[in-house]
PAMARDO-121263 format. One line per 8 residues: number of its first residue (from 1); their letters; for each residue z, y, x of C-alpha. Coordinates in Angstrom, 2 decimals, always signed. Layout:
N
NUM	A	Z,Y,X  ...
***
This chain:
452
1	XXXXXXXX	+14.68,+28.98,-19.24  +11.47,+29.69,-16.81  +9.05,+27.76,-17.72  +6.64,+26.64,-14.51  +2.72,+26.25,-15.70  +0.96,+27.25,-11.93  +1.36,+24.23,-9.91  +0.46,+26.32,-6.98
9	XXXXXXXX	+3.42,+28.56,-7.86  +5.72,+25.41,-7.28  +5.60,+25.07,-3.22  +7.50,+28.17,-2.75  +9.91,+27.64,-5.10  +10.82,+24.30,-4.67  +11.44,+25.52,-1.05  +13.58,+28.29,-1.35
17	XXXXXXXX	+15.54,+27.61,-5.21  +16.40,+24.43,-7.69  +13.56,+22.86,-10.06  +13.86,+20.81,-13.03  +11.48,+18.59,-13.65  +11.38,+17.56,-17.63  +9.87,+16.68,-20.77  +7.43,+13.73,-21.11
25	XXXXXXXX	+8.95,+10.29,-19.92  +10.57,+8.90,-16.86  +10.28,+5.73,-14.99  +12.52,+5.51,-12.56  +11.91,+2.40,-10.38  +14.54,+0.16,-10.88  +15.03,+0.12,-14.55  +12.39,-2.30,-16.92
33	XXXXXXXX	+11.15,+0.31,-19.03  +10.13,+4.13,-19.77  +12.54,+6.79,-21.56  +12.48,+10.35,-22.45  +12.63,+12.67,-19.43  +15.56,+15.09,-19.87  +15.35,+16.57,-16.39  +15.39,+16.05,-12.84
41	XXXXXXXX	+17.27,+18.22,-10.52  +15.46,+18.89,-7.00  +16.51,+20.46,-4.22  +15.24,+20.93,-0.82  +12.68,+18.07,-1.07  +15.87,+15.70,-2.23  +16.90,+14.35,-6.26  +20.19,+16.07,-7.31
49	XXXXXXXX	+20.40,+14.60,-10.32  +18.43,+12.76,-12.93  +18.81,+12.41,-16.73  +20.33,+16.05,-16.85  +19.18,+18.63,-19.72  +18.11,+21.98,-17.32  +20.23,+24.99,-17.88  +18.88,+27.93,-19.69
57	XXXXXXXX	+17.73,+29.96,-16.75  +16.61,+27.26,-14.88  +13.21,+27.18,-13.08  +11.48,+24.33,-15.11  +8.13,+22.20,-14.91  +7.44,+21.02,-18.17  +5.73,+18.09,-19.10  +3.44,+17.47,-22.23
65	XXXXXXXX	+4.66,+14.41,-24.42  +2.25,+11.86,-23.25  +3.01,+12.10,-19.79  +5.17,+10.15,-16.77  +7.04,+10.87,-14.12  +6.69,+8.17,-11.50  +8.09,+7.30,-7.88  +5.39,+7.70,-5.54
73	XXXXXXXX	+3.79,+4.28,-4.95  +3.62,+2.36,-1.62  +0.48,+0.78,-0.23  +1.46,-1.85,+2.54  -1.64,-3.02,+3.52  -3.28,+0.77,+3.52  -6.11,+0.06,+5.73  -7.96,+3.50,+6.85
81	XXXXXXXX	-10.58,+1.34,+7.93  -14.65,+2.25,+7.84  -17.33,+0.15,+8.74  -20.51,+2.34,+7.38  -23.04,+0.96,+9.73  -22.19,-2.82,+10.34  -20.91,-1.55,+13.91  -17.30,-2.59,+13.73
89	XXXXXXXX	-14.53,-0.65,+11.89  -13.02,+2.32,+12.93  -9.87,+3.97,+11.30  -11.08,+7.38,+9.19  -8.01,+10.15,+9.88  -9.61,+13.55,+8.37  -10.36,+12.16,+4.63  -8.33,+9.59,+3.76
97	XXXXXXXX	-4.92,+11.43,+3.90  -5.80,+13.58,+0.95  -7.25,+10.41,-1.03  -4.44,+8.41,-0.95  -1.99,+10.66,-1.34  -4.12,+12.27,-4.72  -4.10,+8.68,-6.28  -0.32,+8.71,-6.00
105	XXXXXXXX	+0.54,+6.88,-2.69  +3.39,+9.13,-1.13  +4.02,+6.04,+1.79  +1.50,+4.02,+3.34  +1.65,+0.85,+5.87  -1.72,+0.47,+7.62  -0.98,-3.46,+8.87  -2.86,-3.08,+11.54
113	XXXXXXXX	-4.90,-0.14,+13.60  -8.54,-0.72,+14.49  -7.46,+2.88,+16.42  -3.75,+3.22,+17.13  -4.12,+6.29,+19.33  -6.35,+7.89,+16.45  -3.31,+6.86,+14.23  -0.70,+8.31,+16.24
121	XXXXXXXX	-1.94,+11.74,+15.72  -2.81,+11.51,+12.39  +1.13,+10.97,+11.76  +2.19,+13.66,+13.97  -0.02,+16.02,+12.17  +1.30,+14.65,+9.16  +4.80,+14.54,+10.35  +4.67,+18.71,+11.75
129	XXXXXXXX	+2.90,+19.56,+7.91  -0.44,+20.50,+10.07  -2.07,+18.14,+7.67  -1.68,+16.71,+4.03  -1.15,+13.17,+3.26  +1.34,+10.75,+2.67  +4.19,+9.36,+4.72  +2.58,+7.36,+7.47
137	XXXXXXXX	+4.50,+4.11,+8.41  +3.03,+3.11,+11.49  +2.28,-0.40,+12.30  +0.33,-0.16,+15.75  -2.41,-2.82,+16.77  -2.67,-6.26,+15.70  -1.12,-8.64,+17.28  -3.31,-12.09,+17.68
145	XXXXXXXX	-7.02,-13.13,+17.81  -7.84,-10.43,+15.51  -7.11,-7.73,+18.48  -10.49,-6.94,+20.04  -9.38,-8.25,+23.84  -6.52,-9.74,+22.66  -5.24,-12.16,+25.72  -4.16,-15.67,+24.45
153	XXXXXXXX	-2.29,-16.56,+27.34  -0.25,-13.44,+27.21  +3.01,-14.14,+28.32  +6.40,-13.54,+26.71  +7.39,-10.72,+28.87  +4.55,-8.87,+28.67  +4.23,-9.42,+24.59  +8.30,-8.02,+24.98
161	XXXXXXXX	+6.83,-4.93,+26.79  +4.20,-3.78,+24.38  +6.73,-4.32,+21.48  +9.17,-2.32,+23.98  +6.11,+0.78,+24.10  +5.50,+0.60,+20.12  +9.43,+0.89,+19.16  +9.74,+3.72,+21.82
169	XXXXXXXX	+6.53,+5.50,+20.42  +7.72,+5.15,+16.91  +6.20,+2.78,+14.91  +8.18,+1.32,+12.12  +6.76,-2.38,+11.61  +4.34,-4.59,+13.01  +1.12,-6.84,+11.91  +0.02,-10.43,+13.49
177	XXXXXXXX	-3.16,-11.90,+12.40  -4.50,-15.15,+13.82  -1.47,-15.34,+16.02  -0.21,-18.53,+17.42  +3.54,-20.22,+16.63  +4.56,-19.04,+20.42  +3.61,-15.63,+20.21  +4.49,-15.34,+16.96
185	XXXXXXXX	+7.94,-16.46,+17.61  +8.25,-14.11,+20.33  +7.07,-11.03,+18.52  +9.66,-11.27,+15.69  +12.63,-11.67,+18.27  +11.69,-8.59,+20.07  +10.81,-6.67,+16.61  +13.82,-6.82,+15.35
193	XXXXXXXX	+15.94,-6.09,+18.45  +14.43,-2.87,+17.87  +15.09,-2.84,+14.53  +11.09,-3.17,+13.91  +10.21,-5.05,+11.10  +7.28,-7.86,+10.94  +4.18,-8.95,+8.41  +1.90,-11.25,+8.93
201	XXXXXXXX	-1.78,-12.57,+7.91  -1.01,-15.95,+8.67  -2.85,-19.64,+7.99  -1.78,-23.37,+7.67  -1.19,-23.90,+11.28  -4.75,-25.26,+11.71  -6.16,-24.97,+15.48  -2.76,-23.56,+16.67
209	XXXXXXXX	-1.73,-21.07,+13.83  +1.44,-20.33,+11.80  +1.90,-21.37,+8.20  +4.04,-19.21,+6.44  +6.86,-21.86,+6.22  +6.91,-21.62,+9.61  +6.62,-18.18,+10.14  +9.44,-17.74,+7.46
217	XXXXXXXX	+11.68,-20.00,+9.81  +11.04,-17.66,+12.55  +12.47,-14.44,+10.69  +8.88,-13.33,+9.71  +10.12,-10.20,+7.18  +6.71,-10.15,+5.03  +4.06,-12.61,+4.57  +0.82,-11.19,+3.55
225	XXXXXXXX	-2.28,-13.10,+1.15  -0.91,-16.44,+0.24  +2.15,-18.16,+0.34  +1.93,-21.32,+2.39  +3.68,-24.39,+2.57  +3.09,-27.87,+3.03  +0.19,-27.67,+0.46  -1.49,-25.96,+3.21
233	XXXXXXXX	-2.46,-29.13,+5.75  -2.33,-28.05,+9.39  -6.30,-30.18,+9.32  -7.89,-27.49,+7.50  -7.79,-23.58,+7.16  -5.15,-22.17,+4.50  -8.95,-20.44,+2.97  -10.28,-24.43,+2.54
241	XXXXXXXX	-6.97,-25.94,+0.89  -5.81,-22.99,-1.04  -7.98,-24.13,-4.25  -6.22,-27.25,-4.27  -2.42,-25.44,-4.85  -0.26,-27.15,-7.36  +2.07,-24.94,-9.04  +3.55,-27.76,-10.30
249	XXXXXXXX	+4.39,-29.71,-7.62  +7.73,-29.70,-5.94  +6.02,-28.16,-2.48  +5.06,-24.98,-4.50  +8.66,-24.59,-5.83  +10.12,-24.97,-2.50  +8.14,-22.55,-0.24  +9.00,-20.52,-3.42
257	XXXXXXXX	+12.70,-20.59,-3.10  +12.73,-20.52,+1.34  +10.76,-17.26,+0.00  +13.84,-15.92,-2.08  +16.14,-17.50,-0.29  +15.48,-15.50,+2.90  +14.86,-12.34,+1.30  +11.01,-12.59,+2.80
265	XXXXXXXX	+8.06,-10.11,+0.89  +4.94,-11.67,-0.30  +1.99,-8.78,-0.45  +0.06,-11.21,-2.40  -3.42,-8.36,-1.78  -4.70,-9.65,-5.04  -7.94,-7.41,-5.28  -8.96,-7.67,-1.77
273	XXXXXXXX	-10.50,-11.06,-2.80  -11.92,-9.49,-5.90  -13.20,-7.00,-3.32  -15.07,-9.49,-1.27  -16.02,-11.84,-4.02  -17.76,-10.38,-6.94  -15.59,-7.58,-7.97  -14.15,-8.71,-11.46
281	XXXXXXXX	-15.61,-5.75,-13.59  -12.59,-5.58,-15.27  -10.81,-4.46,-12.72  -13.30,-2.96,-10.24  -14.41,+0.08,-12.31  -14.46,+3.47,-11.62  -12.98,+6.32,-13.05  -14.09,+8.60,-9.87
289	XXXXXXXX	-17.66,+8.81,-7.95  -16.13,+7.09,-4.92  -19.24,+7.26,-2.91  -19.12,+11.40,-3.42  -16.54,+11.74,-0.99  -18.79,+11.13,+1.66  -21.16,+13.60,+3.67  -24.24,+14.12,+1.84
297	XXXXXXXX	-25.98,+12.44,+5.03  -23.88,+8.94,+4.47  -24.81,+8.83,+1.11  -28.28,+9.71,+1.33  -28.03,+6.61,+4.28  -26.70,+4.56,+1.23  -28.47,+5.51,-1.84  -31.04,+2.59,-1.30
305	XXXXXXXX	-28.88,+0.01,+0.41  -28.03,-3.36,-1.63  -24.56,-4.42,-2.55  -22.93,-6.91,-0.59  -23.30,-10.35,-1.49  -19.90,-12.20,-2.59  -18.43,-14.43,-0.93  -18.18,-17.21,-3.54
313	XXXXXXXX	-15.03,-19.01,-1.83  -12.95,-15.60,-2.38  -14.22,-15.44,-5.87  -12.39,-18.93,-6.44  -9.55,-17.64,-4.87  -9.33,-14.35,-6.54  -8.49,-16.40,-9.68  -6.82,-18.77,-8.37
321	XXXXXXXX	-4.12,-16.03,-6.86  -3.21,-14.77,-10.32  -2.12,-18.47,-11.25  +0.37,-18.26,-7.89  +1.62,-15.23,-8.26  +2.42,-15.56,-11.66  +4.57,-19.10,-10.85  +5.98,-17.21,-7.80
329	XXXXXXXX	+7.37,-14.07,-10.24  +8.51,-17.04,-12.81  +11.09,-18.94,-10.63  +12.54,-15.59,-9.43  +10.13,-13.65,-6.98  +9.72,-10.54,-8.88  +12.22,-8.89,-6.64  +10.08,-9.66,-3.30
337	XXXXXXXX	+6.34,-9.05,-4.84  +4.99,-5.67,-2.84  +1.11,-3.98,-3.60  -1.05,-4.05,-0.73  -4.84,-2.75,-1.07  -6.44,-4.35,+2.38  -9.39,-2.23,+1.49  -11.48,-1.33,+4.39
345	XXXXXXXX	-14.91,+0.01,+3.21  -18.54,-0.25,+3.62  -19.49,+2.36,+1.72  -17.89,+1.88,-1.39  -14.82,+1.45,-2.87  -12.55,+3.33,-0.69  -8.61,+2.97,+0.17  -6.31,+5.07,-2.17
353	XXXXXXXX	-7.92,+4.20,-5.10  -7.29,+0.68,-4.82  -3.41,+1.03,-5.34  -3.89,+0.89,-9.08  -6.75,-1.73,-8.84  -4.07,-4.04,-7.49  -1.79,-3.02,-9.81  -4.44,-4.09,-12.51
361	XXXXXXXX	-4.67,-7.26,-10.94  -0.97,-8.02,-11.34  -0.69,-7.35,-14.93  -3.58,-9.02,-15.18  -2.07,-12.08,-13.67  +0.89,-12.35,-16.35  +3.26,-10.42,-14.49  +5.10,-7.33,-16.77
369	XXXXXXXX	+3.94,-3.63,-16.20  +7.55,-3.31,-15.06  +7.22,-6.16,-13.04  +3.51,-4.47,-10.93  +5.35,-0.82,-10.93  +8.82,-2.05,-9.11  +6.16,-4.27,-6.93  +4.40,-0.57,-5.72
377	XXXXXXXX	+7.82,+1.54,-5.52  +11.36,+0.24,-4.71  +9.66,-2.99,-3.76  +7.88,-1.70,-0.99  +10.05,+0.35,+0.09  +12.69,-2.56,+0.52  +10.12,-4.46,+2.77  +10.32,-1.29,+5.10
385	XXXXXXXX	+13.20,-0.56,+4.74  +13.79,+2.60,+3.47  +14.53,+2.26,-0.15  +18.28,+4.17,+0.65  +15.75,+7.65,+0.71  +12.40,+6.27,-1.28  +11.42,+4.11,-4.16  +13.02,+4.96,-6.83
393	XXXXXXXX	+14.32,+8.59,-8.85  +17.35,+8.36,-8.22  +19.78,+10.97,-6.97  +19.77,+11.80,-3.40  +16.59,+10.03,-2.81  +13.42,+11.98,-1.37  +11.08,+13.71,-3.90  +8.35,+11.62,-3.87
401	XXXXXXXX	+7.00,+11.38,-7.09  +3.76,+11.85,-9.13  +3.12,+12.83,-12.78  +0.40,+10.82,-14.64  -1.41,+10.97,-18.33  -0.28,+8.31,-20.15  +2.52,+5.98,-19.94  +1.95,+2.94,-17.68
409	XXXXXXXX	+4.42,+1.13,-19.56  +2.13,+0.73,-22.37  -1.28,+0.40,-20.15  -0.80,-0.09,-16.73  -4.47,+1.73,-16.09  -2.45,+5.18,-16.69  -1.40,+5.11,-13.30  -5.27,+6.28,-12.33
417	XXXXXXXX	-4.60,+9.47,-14.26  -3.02,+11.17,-11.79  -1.92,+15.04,-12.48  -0.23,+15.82,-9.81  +1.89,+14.59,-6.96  +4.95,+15.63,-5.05  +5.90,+14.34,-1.85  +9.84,+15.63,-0.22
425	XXXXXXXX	+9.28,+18.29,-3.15  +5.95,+19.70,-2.54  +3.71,+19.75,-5.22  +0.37,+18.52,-4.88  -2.50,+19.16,-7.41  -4.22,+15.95,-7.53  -7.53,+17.09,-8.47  -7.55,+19.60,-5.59
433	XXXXXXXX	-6.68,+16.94,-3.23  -9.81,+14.82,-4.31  -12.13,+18.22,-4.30  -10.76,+18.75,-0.80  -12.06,+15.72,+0.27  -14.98,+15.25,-1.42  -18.03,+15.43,+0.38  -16.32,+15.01,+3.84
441	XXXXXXXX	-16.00,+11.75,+4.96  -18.47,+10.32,+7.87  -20.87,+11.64,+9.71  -22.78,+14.85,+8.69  -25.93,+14.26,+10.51  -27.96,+12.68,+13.59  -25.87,+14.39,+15.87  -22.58,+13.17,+15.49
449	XXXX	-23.90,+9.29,+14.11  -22.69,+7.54,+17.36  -18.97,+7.82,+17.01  -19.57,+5.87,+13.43
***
């Protein structure tokens, strides 16, 4: 038996022979716990077969006893959004590829481009192998008041065209934000003609929104930050009656059950509030010098700059999320939880590295490691609809998969411990994917400051 110890030595055989992944321990995805890794077959990017011994002359990556094999994670709220310089965000193509897919994020779901033509090559360059990163669902503009020029007296045709141009260019879901009930009810219809499926950052139906409820009625296929209901008075903003959500009462168990009932996904973005309130230090610590992946220039810009202040309202309503989700996984909605980051940055914490913040921030809430890892794999790849080819290890499936230190099983932090990562069966080092990033991301001087 061949034992493999060069990663780098991987690529060209996993292209051109078999490779048995084994040793360590295996979590597949689907089942509730960890077990001994006796091999996984790959071939041509694809899982043969799993739970197989390799045979003697077999080309074989070993694994040391304290590691995990893993599916590759899905962030569905994978913003590449930057705003460095209080000038509006812009989506960062050349960096964040190699971040994301280092932390173990093998699929990602922007919801929502600030830059949709700037994200449209990035996935053909990913697509054609010209760059390195991870599969890149597309998800195209916003659609609502969030859309710098967005019209609000669009009509229905025209709303049917654009969706008409996205499914034709590729995209493979859509985002609304600050949408109204007409619109919104229009853009679903049209989505899934196409086959195109929808999220949405939705509110209470105050001043002409959609509360989830609603939106659920509609078809809506993923409802992102809270879960509505009629808790959620159309007289205020979901943000100033969310505090005031009874688990207890009857509302909260039905717009639980229309939930599970209609097979919708709830992306509940659980440290994005922690993000913009005051970053729980439990959960928002570091385990890599985020701000050295930028130029020397940007952080010189933000060695002396002072932290943003919280917002105190999301502070209340980072903790008052865990409660929800928690009830929400108790009568039944384990199945439909998904991980979402919505991370943009200001010079910070950056996207890819949230993935296992959020995945913190579920175990944190009560729910099972089991529970937050299905959430981030075949979860997420349900809500897009792919889990026939991704999600799980499971023969026939795509390799996409990552190996970590640890077992996250035991301590759902292991999944920051990333070793290496393997996406349709080509390895990745991790820590060369950081290094090739590092250093890179902004601009590198005066002379290219504007287009920040």
């Amino acid at each position: 038996m061949m034992q493999i110890t060069c990663l780098l030595a991987l690529v060209p055989m996993l292209q051109g022979g078999d490779l048995w992944v084994a040793g360590g321990r295996i979590f597949d995805g689907v089942s509730e716990k960890s077990r001994v890794n006796q091999g996984v077959h790959l071939r041509g990017g694809r899982i043969l077969d799993v739970d197989r011994k390799p045979p003697e002359d077999a080309q074989v990556l070993r694994l040391e006893r304290d590691e995990t094999l893993l599916p590759g994670f899905f962030d569905l709220h994978g913003h590449h959004a930057i705003d460095l310089f209080e000038r509006g965000r812009r989506d960062e193509t050349s960096s964040y590829p190699a971040i994301f897919l280092a932390n173990g994020v093998t699929s990602v779901f922007p919801a929502g481009e600030v830059n949709p033509e700037e994200m449209r090559a990035l996935k053909l360059r990913l697509d054609s192998g010209e760059q390195v990163g991870p599969r890149l669902f597309r998800s195209g503009p916003y659609f609502g008041r969030w859309r710098k020029g967005w019209d609000r007296k669009m009509s229905a045709e025209d709303l049917r065209a654009e969706v008409d141009a996205l499914a034709a260019e590729g995209v493979t879901g859509l985002k609304a934000k600050s949408i109204s009930p007409e619109h919104l009810k229009v853009l679903v219809e049209r989505a899934h003609q196409h086959g195109l499926r929808v999220t949405g950052h939705v509110d209470s139906g105050y001043r002409n929104s959609v509360n989830p409820r609603d939106a659920i009625a509609m078809g809506i296929d993923r409802v992102e930050h809270f879960l509505g209901g009629d808790q959620l008075p159309d007289t205020r903003s979901a943000y100033d009656s969310l505090l005031e959500v009874d688990v207890k009462d009857k509302a909260f168990d039905a717009i639980c059950q229309q939930y599970i009932e209609r097979g919708v996904f709830f992306d509940a973005t659980m440290s994005a509030f922690g993000y913009f309130g005051e970053r729980d230090p439990e959960v928002f610590t570091t385990w890599q010098d985020e701000r050295s992946f930028f130029t020397p220039f940007v952080q010189e810009l933000l060695k002396d700059r002072p932290a943003r202040p919280p917002l105190e309202l999301f502070e209340k309503i980072y903790w008052k999320k865990r409660e929800h989700l928690l009830a929400f996984y108790k009568k039944g909605g384990g199945p439909w939880i998904t991980t979402g980051t919505d991370h943009p940055s200001w010079g910070d914490y950056l996207s890819g590295f949230g993935i296992h913040r959020e995945l913190h921030c579920l175990v944190l809430s009560g729910l099972p490691e089991h529970a937050a890892l299905r959430a981030a794999t075949i979860n997420g790849a349900r809500a897009l609809g792919v889990s026939d080819t991704l999600g799980s290890l499971e023969p026939g499936k795509l390799a996409d998969c990552f190996v970590v230190r640890g077992d996250p099983l035991k301590d759902i932090r292991a999944t920051r411990n990333v070793k290496w990562v393997m996406k349709a069966g080509i390895v990745h080092d991790a820590t060369a994917l950081l290094e090739s990033a590092r250093g890179t991301l902004g601009p590198k001087g005066d002379s290219d400051l504007n287009d920040w």
